[in-house]
N, C-alpha and C positions, 0 to 999 in steps of 0.2 A: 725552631727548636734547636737548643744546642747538642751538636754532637760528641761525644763521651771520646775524649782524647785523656789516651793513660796519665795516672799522675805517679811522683813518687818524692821522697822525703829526700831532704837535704841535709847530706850528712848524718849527725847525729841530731838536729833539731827536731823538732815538731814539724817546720815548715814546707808545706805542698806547693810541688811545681808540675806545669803542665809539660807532658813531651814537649812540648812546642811553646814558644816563649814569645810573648809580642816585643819588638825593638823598639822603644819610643823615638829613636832620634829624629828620623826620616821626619814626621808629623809637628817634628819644630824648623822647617824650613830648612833642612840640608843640603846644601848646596843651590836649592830653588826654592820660591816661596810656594808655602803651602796654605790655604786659608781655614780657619777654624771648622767651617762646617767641614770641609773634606778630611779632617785632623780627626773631629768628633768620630766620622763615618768610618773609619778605620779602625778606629778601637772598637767601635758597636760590633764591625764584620768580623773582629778578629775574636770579639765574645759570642756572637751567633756561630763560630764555627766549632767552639767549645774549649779554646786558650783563657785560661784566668791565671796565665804567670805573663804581668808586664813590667818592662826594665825600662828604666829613667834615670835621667840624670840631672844636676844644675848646670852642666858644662852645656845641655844641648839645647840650643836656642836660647841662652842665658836664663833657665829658667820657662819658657814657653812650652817644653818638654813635661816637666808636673805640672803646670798649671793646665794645659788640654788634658791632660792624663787623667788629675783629680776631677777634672769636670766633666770627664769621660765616664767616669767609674762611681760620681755620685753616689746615682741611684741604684746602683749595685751591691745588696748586701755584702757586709763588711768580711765576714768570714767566709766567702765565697770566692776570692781571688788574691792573687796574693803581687806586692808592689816591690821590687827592688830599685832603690836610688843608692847614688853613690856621693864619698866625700873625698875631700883633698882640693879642692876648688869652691873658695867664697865667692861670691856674686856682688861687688861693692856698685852703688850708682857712679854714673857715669854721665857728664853732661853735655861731652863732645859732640856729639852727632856723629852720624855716618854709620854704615852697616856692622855687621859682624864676619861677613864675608871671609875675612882675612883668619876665622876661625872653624870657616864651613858654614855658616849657616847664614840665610838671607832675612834678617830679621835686623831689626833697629839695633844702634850697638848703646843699648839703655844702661846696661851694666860693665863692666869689666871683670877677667877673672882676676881671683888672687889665691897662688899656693897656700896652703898652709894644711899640714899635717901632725898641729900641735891637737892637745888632744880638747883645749878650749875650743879651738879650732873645727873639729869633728863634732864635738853637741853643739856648735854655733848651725852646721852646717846642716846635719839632722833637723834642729830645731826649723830651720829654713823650709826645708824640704817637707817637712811634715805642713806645715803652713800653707806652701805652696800647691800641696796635692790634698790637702784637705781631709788628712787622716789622723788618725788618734798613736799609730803605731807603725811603723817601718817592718814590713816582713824578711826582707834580706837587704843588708846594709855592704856596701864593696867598698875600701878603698882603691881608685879612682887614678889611674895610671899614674904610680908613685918610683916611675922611671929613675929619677934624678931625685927621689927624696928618701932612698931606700932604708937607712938607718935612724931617721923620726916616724915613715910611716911601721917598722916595728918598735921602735921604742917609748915611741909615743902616741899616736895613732892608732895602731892595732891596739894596744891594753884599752885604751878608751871606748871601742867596739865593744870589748869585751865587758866591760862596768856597762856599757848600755843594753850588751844583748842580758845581764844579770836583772838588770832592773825593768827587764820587760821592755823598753823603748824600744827595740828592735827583735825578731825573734831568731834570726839567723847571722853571721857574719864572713866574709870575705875580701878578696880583691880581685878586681878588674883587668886587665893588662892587654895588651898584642906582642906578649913575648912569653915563654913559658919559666922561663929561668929563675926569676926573682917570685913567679906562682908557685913551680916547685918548693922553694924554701918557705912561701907562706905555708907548706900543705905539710911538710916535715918538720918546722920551727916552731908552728903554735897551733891552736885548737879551733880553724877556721871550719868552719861547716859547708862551704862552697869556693869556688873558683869562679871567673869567669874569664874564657882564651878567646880573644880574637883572630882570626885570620892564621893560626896556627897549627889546625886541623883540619885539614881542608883535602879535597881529592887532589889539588895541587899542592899540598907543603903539609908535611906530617911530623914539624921538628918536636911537638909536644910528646912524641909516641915514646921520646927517647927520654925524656925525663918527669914530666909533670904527671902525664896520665900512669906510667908507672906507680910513683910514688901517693897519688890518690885512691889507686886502688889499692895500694896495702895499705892505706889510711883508713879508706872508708869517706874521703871525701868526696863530695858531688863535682863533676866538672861541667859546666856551662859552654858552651861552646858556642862561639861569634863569629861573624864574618862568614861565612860558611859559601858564598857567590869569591870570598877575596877580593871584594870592593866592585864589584863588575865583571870579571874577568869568566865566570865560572857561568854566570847569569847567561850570556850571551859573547862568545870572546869574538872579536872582529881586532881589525888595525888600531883603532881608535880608544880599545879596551881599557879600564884602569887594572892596575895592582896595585896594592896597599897604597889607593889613594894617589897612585902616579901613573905612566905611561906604562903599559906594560911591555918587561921587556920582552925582546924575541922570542927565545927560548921557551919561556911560559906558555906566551900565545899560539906556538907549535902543538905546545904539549897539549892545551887547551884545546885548541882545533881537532886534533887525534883524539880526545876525550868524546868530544861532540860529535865524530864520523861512529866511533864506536856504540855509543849509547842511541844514537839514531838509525843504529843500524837492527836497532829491535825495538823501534818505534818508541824509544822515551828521550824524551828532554833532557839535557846537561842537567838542567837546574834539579833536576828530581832526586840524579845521581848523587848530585852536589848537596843536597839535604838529607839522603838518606844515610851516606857514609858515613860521619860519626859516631853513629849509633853502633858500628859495628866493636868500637869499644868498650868493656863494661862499666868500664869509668864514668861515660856519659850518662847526664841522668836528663838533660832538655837541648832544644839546638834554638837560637835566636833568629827568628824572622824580622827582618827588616822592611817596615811597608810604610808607603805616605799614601794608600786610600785605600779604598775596600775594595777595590777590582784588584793590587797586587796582594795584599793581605789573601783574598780568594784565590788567587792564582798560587801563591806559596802553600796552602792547603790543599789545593788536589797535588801539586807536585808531592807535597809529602805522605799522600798516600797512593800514590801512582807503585804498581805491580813490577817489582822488581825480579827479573830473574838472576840465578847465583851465575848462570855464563855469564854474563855481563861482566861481571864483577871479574870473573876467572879470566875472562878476553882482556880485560884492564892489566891483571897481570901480568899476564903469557907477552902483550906485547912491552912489558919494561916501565907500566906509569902507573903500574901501584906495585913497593916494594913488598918479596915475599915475607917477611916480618909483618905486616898491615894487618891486623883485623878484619877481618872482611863484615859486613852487617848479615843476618842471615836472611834466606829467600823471603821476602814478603809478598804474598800473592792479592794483598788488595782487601 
């Protein structure tokens, strides 16, 4: 029996997201291979535990990412969950051989990507993804870290969201990113109904507080929030830790470690802390779990309903590693 995990609206759309958002990437072999049936098991654990908002992409696993997803979610009434994929990356074949490794992912390298943020480009890319996952409609569509494409993916790319979320092929729209800067200007330039920030709200790094999530919440738009572990570092931080996907540096790892003597010091997990923060801003409407099988998928679910006390949170900042500007989440006793 699923359990009843709050939902709420995105933006101004129609479209329903769960507190808690399954990450698709992990389950297309990131960083390690992952096999189908442990791919399927994850999406099953992460619908037994009562999440029906999962995010996808065609960057992750070139494609391998929707196609477990849609075969995940088959049997799934249609209007009972809801799918984000994103665009700005075509999927061309590829006849080279050899892995994708060099992309993160341990999966054959069958395809290759290729930018493009024209907006033929964008229903090319939809049309893909809808195929792939085996749906009739896209419930939130992201353009797809448009770092280095900033002025096609608004002048061209976002309007073309926009004629799709018009004609019903998508019901919501946004962008993706792991920087706030270029989110903010989606959220103040055009009529995006969501965000999504990777690795930028985080109980280590809260540069979002300072621009994006401000101006979402006098928008009214939804903010998604990603990375919430900050690649590892948050999860478990040791020597060997990543941040954003590299070594992490010192400093971090101090700060990190001092996080984990604190929150252990009232018998809860880093990781719980590190899931439950976000929330403390009103902007947030879901936080992205990341999982490649139904043992951490189940594990990210009791962390995120693990009994928080508000000292915790006040000891975080009395000793200097959450600034007094931070939102704090309020007491959740469980």
């Amino acid at each position: 029996m699923a359990t009843a995990i709050p939902t709420a609206r995105l933006g101004g759309s129609t479209v329903e997201v769960t507190r808690l958002s399954f990450g698709a990437a992990s389950i297309a072999g990131l960083y390690r291979p992952v096999d189908e049936e442990t791919a399927i098991a994850a999406v099953q654990a992460a619908w037994d535990a009562g999440i029906r908002m999962f995010d996808t992409a065609p960057h992750y696993g070139l494609g391998l990412s929707e196609r477990r997803l849609g075969a995940a979610l088959h049997d799934k009434p249609r209007d009972s969950f809801t799918v984000s994929t994103k665009v700005g990356r075509l999927l061309e074949p590829h006849h080279g051989g050899g892995n994708d490794l060099a992309h993160g992912f341990a999966v054959p390298a069958t395809h290759r990507r290729v930018w493009d943020f024209s907006a033929d480009g964008v229903r090319r890319s939809i049309e893909d993804s809808l195929a792939r996952l085996r749906l009739d409609r896209i419930d939130l569509a992201l353009l797809h870290d448009p770092d280095d494409h900033e002025e096609q993916a608004f002048h061209e790319a976002y309007p073309a969201l926009e004629r799709l979320r018009a004609e019903g092929v998508v019901g919501a729209i946004g962008a993706g990113m792991n920087q706030s800067r270029m989110l903010s200007r989606f959220v103040t330039d055009t009529d995006v109904d969501a965000v999504l920030c990777a690795g930028r709200y985080t109980l280590l790094e809260q540069s979002a507080l300072h621009d994006l999530l401000p101006a979402a919440a006098a928008r009214g738009t939804s903010v998604i929030i990603g990375g919430v572990f900050n690649s590892g570092l948050l999860a478990d931080p040791r020597p060997d830790s990543t941040y954003n996907y590299a070594a992490a540096p010192v400093e971090l790892l101090d700060r990190a470690v001092r996080m984990r003597l604190i929150t252990e010091s009232y018998q809860i997990p880093l990781r719980a802390a590190a899931l439950a923060f976000p929330f403390g801003h009103p902007a947030v409407t879901s936080v992205l779990l990341g999982a490649r099988s139904a043992a951490e998928v189940r594990d990210a679910v009791r962390m995120s309903v693990h009994p928080i006390p508000g000292e915790l949170w006040d000891e975080l900042r009395v000793e200097g590693l959450l600034a007094a500007n931070v939102p704090l989440p309020t007491v959740r006793k469980g």
